[in-house]
FIKOLZA-1660 file (N, C-alpha, C; in steps of 0.1 Angstrom, whole numbers, plus 5000, padded with zeros to 4 digits):
% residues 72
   i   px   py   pz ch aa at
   1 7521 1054 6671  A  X  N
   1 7511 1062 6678  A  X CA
   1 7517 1076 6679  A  X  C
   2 7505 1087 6678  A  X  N
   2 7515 1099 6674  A  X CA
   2 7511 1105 6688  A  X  C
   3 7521 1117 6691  A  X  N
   3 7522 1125 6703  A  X CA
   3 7506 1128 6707  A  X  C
   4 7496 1131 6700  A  X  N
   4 7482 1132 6705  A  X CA
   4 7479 1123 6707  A  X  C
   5 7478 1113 6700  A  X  N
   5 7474 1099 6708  A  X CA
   5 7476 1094 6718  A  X  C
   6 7488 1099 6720  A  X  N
   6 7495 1091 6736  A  X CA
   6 7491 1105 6747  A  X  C
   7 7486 1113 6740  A  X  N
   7 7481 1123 6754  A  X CA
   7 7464 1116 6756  A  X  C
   8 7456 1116 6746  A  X  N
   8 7444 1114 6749  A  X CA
   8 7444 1102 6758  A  X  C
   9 7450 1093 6757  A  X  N
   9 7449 1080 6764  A  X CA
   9 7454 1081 6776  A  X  C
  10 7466 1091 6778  A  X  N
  10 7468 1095 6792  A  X CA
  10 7458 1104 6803  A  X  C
  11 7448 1111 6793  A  X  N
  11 7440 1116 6800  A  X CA
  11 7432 1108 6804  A  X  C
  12 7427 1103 6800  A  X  N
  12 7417 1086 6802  A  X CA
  12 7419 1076 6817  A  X  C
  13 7436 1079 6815  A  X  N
  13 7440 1071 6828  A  X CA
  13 7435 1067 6837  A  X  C
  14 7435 1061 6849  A  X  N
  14 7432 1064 6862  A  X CA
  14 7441 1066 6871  A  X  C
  15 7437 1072 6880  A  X  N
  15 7451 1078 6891  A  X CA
  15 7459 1071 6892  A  X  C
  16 7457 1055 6896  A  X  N
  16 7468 1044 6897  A  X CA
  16 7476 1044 6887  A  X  C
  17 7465 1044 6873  A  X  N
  17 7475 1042 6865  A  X CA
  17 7483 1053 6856  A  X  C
  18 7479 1063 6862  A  X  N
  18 7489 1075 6858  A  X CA
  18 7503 1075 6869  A  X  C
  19 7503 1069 6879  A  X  N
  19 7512 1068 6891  A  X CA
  19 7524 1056 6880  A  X  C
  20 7519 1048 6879  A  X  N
  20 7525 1035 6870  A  X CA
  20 7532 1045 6858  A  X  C
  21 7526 1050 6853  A  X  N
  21 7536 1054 6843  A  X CA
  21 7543 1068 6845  A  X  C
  22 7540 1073 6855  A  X  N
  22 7549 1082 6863  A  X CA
  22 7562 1075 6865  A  X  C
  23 7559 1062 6869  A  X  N
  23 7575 1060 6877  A  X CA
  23 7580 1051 6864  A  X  C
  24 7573 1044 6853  A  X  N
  24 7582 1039 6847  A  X CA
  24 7588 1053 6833  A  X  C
  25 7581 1065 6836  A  X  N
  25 7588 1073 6828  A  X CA
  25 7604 1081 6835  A  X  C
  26 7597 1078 6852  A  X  N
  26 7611 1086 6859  A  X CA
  26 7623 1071 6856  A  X  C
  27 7619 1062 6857  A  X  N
  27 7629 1051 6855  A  X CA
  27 7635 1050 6844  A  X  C
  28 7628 1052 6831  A  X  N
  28 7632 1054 6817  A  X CA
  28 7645 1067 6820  A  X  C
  29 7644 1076 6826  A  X  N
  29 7649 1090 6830  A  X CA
  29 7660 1087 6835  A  X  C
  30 7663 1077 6843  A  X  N
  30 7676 1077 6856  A  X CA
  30 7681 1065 6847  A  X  C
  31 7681 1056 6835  A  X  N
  31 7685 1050 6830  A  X CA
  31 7693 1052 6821  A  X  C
  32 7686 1063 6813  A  X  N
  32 7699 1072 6805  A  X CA
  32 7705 1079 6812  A  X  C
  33 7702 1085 6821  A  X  N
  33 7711 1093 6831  A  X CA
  33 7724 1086 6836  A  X  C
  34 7722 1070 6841  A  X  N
  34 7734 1060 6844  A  X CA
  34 7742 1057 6835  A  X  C
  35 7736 1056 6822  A  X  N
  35 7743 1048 6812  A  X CA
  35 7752 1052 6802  A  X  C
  36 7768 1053 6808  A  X  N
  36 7778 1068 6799  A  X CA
  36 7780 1065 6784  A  X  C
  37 7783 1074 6779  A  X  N
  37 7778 1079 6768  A  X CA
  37 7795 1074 6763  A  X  C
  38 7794 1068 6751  A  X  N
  38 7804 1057 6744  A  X CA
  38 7808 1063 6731  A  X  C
  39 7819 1063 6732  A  X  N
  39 7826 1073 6721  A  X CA
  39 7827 1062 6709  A  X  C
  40 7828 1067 6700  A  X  N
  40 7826 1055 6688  A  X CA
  40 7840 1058 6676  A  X  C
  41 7851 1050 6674  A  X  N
  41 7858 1052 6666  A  X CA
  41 7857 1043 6657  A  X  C
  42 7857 1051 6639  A  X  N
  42 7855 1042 6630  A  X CA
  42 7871 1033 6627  A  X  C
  43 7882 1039 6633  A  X  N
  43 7894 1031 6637  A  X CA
  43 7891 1018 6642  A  X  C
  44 7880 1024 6656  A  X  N
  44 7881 1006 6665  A  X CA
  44 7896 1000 6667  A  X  C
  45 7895 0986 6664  A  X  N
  45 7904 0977 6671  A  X CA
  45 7917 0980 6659  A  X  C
  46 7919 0989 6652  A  X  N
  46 7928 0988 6643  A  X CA
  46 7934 0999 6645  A  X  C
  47 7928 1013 6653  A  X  N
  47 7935 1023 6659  A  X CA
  47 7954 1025 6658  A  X  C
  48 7958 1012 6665  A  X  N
  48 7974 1011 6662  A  X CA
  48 7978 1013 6646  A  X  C
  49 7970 1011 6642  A  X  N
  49 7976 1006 6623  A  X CA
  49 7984 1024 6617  A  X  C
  50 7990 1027 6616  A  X  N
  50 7992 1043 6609  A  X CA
  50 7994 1043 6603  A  X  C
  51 7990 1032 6588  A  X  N
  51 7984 1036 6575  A  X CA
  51 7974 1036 6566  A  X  C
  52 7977 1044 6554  A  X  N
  52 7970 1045 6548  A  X CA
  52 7960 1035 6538  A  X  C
  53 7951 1035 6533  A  X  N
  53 7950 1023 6520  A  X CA
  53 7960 1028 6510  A  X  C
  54 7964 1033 6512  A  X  N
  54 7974 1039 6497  A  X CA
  54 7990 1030 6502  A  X  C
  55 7992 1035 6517  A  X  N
  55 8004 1027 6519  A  X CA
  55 8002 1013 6518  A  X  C
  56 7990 1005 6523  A  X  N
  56 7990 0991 6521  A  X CA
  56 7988 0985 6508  A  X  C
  57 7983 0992 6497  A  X  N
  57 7984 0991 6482  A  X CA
  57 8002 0987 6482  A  X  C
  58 8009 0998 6489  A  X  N
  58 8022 0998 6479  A  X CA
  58 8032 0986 6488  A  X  C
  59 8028 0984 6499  A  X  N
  59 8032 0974 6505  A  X CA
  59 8033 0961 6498  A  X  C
  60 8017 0961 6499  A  X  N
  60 8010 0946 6490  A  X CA
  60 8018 0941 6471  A  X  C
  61 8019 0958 6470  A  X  N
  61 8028 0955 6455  A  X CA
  61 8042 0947 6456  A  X  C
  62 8050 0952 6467  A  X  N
  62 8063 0952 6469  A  X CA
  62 8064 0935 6473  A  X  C
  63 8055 0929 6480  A  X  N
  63 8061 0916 6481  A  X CA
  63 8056 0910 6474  A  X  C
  64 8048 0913 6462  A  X  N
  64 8044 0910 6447  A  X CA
  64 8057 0907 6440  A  X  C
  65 8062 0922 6443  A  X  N
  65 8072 0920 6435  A  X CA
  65 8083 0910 6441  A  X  C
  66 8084 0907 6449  A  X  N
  66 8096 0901 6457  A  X CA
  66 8093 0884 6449  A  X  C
  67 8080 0884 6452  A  X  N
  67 8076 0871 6450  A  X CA
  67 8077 0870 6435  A  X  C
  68 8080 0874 6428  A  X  N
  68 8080 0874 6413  A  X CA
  68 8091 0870 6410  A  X  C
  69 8100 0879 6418  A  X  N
  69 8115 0876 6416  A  X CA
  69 8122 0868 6423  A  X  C
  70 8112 0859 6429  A  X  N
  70 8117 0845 6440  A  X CA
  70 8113 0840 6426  A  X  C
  71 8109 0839 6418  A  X  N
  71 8102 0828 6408  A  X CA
  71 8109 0827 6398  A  X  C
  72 8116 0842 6391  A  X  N
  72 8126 0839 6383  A  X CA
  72 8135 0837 6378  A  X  C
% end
């Protein structure tokens, strides 16, 4: 429904029901107003970790290699 639409149909209303959506637009209004605003890290739960993919590559090599040389 586009922005004209939803006016013409408001004009149409009736008092009641312009009161009705008076208060569920103020309620829509005080609900974002309550609801704090959430910071978003693409870290998340891994935030502690302080490396790189480049360090966990060279990590992952090294006990490659370890294991290689358990075997020979």
């Amino acid at each position: 429904m586009t922005k004209t639409e939803v006016l013409k149909r408001i004009e149409e209303l009736t008092p009641r029901e312009l009161k009705i959506v008076e208060e569920v637009l103020e309620s829509l209004r005080h609900q974002e107003q309550e609801r704090p605003r959430q910071k978003v890290s693409i870290r998340g739960k891994f935030a502690h970790v302080p490396t790189s993919s480049e360090e966990f590559n060279r990590r992952k090599q090294e006990e490659i290699d370890l294991e290689d040389r358990r075997w020979r």
